[in-house]
FINU-63871 format. One record per atom (N, C-alpha, C, O): x, y, z; atom name. Coordinates in pm, 1 decimal, decimal comma. Atoms other than C-alpha are relative to their C-alpha. Last residue first. Layout:
BEGIN
PT         px         py         pz   atomo
PT          X          Y          Z      CA
...
This chain:
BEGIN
PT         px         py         pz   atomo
PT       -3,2       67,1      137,9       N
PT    -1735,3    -1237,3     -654,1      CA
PT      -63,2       39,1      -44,6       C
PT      -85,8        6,4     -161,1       O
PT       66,0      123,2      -12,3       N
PT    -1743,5     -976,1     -343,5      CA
PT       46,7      -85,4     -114,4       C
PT      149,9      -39,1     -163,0       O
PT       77,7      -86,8       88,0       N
PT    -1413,7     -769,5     -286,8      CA
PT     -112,1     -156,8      -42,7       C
PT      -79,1     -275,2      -48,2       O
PT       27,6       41,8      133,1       N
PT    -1241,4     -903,0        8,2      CA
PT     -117,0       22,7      -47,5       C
PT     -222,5       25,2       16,0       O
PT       96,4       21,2       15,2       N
PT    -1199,0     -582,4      235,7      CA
PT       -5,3     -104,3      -96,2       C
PT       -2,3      -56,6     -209,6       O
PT       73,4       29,1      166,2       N
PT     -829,3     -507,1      344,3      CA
PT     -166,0      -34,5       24,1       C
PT     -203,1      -44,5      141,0       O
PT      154,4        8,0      -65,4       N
PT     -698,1     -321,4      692,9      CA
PT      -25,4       -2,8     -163,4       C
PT      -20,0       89,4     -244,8       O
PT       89,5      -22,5       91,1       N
PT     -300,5     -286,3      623,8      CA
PT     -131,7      -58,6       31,4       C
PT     -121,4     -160,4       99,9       O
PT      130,4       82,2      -78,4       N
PT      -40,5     -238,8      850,6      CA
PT      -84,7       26,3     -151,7       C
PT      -67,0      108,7     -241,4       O
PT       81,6      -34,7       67,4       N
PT      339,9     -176,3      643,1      CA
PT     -123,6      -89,6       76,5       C
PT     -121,9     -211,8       91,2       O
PT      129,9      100,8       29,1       N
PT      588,7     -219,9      879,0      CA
PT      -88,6       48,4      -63,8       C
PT     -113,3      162,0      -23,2       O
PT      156,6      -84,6       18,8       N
PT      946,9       11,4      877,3      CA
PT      -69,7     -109,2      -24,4       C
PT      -14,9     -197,6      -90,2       O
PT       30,6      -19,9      125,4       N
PT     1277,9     -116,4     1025,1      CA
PT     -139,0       39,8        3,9       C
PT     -207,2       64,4      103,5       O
PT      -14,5     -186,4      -19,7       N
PT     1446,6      -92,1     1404,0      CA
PT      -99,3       -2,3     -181,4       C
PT     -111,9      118,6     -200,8       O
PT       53,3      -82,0       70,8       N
PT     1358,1     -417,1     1448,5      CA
PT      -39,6       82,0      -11,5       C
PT     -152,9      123,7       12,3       O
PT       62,2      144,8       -0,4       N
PT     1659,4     -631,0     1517,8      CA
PT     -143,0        6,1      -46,8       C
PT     -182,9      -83,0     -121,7       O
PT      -55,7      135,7       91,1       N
PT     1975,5     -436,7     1360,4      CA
PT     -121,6     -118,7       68,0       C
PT     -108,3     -239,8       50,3       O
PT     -115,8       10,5       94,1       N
PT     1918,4     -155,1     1624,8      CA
PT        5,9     -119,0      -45,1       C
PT       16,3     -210,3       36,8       O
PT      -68,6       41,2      -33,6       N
PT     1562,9     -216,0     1863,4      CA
PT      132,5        9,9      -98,3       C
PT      124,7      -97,3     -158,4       O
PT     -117,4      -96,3       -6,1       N
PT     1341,5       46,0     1827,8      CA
PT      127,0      -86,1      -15,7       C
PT      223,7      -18,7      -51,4       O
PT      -66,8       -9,4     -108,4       N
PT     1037,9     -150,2     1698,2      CA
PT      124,8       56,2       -6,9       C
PT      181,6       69,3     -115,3       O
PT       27,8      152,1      -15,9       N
PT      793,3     -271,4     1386,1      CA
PT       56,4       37,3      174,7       C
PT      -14,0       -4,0      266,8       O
PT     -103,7       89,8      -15,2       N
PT      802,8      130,3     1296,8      CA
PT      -88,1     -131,6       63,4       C
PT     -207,4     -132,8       93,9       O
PT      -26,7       21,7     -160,9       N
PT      490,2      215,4     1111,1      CA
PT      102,2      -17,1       28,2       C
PT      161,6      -66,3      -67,8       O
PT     -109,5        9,3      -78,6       N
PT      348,7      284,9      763,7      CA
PT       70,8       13,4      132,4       C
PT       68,3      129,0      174,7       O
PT     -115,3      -92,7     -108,6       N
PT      -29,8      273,2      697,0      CA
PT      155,6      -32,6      -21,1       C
PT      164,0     -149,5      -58,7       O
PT     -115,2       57,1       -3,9       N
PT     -307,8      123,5      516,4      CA
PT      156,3      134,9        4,1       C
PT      206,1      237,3      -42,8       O
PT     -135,1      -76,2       -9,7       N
PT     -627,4      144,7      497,9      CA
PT      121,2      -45,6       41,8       C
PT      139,7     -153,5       98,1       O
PT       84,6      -51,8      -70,3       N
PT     -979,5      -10,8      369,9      CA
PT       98,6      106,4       80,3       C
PT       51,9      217,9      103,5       O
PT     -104,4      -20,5     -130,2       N
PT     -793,1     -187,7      114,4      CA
PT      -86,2      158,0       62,4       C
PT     -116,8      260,2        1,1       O
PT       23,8     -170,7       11,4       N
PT    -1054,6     -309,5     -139,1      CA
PT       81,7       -0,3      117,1       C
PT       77,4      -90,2      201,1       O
PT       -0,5      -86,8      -89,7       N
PT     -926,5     -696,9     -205,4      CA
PT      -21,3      196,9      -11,9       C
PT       34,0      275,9      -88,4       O
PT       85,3       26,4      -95,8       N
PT     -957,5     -920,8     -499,2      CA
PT      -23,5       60,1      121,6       C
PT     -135,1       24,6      159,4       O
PT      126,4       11,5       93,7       N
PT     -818,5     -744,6     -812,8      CA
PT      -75,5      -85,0      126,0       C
PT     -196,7      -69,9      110,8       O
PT      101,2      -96,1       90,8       N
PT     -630,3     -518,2     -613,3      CA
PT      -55,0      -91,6      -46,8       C
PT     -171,4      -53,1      -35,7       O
PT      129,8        7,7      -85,6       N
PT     -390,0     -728,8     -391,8      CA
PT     -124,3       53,0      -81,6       C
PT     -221,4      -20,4      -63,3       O
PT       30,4      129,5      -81,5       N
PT      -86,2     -767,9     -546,8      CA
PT     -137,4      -54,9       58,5       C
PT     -182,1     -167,3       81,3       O
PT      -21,6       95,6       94,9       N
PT      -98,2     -443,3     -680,4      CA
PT       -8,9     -138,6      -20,5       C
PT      -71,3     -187,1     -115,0       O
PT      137,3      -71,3       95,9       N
PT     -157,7     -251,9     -359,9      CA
PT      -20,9     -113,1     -129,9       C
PT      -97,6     -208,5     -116,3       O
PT      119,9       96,4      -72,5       N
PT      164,5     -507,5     -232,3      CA
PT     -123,8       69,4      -61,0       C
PT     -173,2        4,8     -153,5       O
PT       14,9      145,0       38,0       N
PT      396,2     -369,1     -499,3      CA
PT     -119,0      -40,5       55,4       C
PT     -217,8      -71,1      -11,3       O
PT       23,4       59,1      147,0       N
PT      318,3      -31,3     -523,4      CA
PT      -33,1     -123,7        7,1       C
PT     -141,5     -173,4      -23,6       O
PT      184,5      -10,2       26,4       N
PT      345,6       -0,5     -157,1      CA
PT        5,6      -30,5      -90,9       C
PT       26,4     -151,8      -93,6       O
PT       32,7      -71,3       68,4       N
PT      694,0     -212,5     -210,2      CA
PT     -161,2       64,3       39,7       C
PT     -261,7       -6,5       32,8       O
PT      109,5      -55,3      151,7       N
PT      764,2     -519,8      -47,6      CA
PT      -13,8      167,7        0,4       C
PT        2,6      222,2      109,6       O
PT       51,0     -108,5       -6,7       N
PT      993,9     -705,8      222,0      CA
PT      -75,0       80,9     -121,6       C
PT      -42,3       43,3     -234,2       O
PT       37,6      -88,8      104,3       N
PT     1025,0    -1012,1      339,3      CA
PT      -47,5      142,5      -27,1       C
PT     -138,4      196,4       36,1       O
PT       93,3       64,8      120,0       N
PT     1088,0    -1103,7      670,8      CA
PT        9,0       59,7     -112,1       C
PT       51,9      175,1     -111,1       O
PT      149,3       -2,1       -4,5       N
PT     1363,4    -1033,3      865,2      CA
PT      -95,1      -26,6      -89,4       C
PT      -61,4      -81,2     -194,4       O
PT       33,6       50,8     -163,6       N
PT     1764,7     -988,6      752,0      CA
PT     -163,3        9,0      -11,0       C
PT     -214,2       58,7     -111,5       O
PT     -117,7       52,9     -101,3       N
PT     1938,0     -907,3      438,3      CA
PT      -40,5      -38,9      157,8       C
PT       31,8      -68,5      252,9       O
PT       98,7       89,4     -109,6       N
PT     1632,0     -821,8      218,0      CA
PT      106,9      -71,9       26,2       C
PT      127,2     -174,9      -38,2       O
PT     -142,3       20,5      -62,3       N
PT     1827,6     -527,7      -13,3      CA
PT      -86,7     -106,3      139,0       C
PT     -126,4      -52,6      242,4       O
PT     -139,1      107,8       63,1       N
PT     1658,5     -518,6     -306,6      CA
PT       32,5      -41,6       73,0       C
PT       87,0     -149,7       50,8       O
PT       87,3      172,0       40,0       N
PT     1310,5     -403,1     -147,6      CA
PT       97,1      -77,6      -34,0       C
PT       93,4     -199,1      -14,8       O
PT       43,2       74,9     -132,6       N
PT     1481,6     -143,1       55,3      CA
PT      -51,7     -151,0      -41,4       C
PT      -58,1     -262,6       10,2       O
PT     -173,4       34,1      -48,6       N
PT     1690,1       25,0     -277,7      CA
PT      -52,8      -74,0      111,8       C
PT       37,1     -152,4      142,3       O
PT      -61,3       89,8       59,0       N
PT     1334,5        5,8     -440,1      CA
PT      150,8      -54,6       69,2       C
PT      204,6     -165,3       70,8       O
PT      -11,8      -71,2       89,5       N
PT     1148,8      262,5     -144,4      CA
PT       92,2     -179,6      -96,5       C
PT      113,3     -282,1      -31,7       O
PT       27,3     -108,7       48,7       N
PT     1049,1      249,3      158,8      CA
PT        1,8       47,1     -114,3       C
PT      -51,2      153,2     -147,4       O
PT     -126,2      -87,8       81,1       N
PT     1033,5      -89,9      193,1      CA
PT      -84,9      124,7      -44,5       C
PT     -194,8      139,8      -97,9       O
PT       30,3     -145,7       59,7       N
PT      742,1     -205,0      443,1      CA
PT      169,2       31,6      -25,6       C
PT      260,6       51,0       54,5       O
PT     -107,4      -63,1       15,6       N
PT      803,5     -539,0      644,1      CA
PT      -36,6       85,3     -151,7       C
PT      -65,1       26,4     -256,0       O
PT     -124,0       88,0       25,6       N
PT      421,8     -714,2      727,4      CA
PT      156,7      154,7      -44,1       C
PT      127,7      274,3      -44,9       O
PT     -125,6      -56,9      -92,3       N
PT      131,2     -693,2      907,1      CA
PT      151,8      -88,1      -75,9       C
PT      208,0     -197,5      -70,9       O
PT     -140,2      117,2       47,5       N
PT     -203,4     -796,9      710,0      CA
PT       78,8       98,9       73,0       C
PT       37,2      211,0      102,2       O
PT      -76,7      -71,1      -94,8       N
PT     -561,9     -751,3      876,8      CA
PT      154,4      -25,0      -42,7       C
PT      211,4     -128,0       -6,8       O
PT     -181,7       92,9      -56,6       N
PT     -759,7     -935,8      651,9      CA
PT       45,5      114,6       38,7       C
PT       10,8      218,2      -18,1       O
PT     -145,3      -74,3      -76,7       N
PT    -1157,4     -882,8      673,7      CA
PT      132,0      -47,9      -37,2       C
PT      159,5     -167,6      -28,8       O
PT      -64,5        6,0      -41,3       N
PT    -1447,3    -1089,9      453,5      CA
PT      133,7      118,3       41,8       C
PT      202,0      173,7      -44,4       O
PT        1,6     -139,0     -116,2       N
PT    -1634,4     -909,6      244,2      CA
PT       25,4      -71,8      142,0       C
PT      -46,1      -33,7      234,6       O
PT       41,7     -158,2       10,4       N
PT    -1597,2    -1248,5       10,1      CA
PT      -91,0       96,5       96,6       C
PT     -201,5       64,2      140,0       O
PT      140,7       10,3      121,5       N
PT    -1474,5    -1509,8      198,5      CA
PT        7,9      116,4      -26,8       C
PT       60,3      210,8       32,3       O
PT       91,9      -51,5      -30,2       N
PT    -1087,4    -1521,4      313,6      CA
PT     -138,3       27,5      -44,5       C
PT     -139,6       64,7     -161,8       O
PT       98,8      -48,7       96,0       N
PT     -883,6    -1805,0      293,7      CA
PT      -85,6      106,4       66,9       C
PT     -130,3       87,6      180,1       O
């Protein structure tokens, strides 16, 4: 849980695009900006939010991370 204006720091697998979000064949889940923004909006102000690699490694994680720096929004 986070209180209101509370921090979350989220780190997670970044699809670039719909053909990335279908295709979750290995690692964690993966989402959509759209999606996650969306997801998040009626309680969180996202303070920023980035794309990254996770790591170089071929087939372990060579894929893209979405960082994100949220604000929960007060009640």
């Amino acid at each position: 849980m986070c209180r209101p204006g509370g921090l979350w720091v989220h780190v997670g697998a970044a699809a670039l695009g719909e053909d990335d979000a279908l295709n979750q064949s290995g690692g964690p889940s993966w989402t959509t900006e759209e999606t996650f923004l969306a997801a998040v909006d009626t309680w969180f102000t996202v303070l920023d939010l980035r794309i990254a690699d996770f790591g170089r490694r071929p087939g372990v994680t060579d894929w893209a991370a979405g960082y994100a720096v949220l604000r929960r929004r007060e009640d």
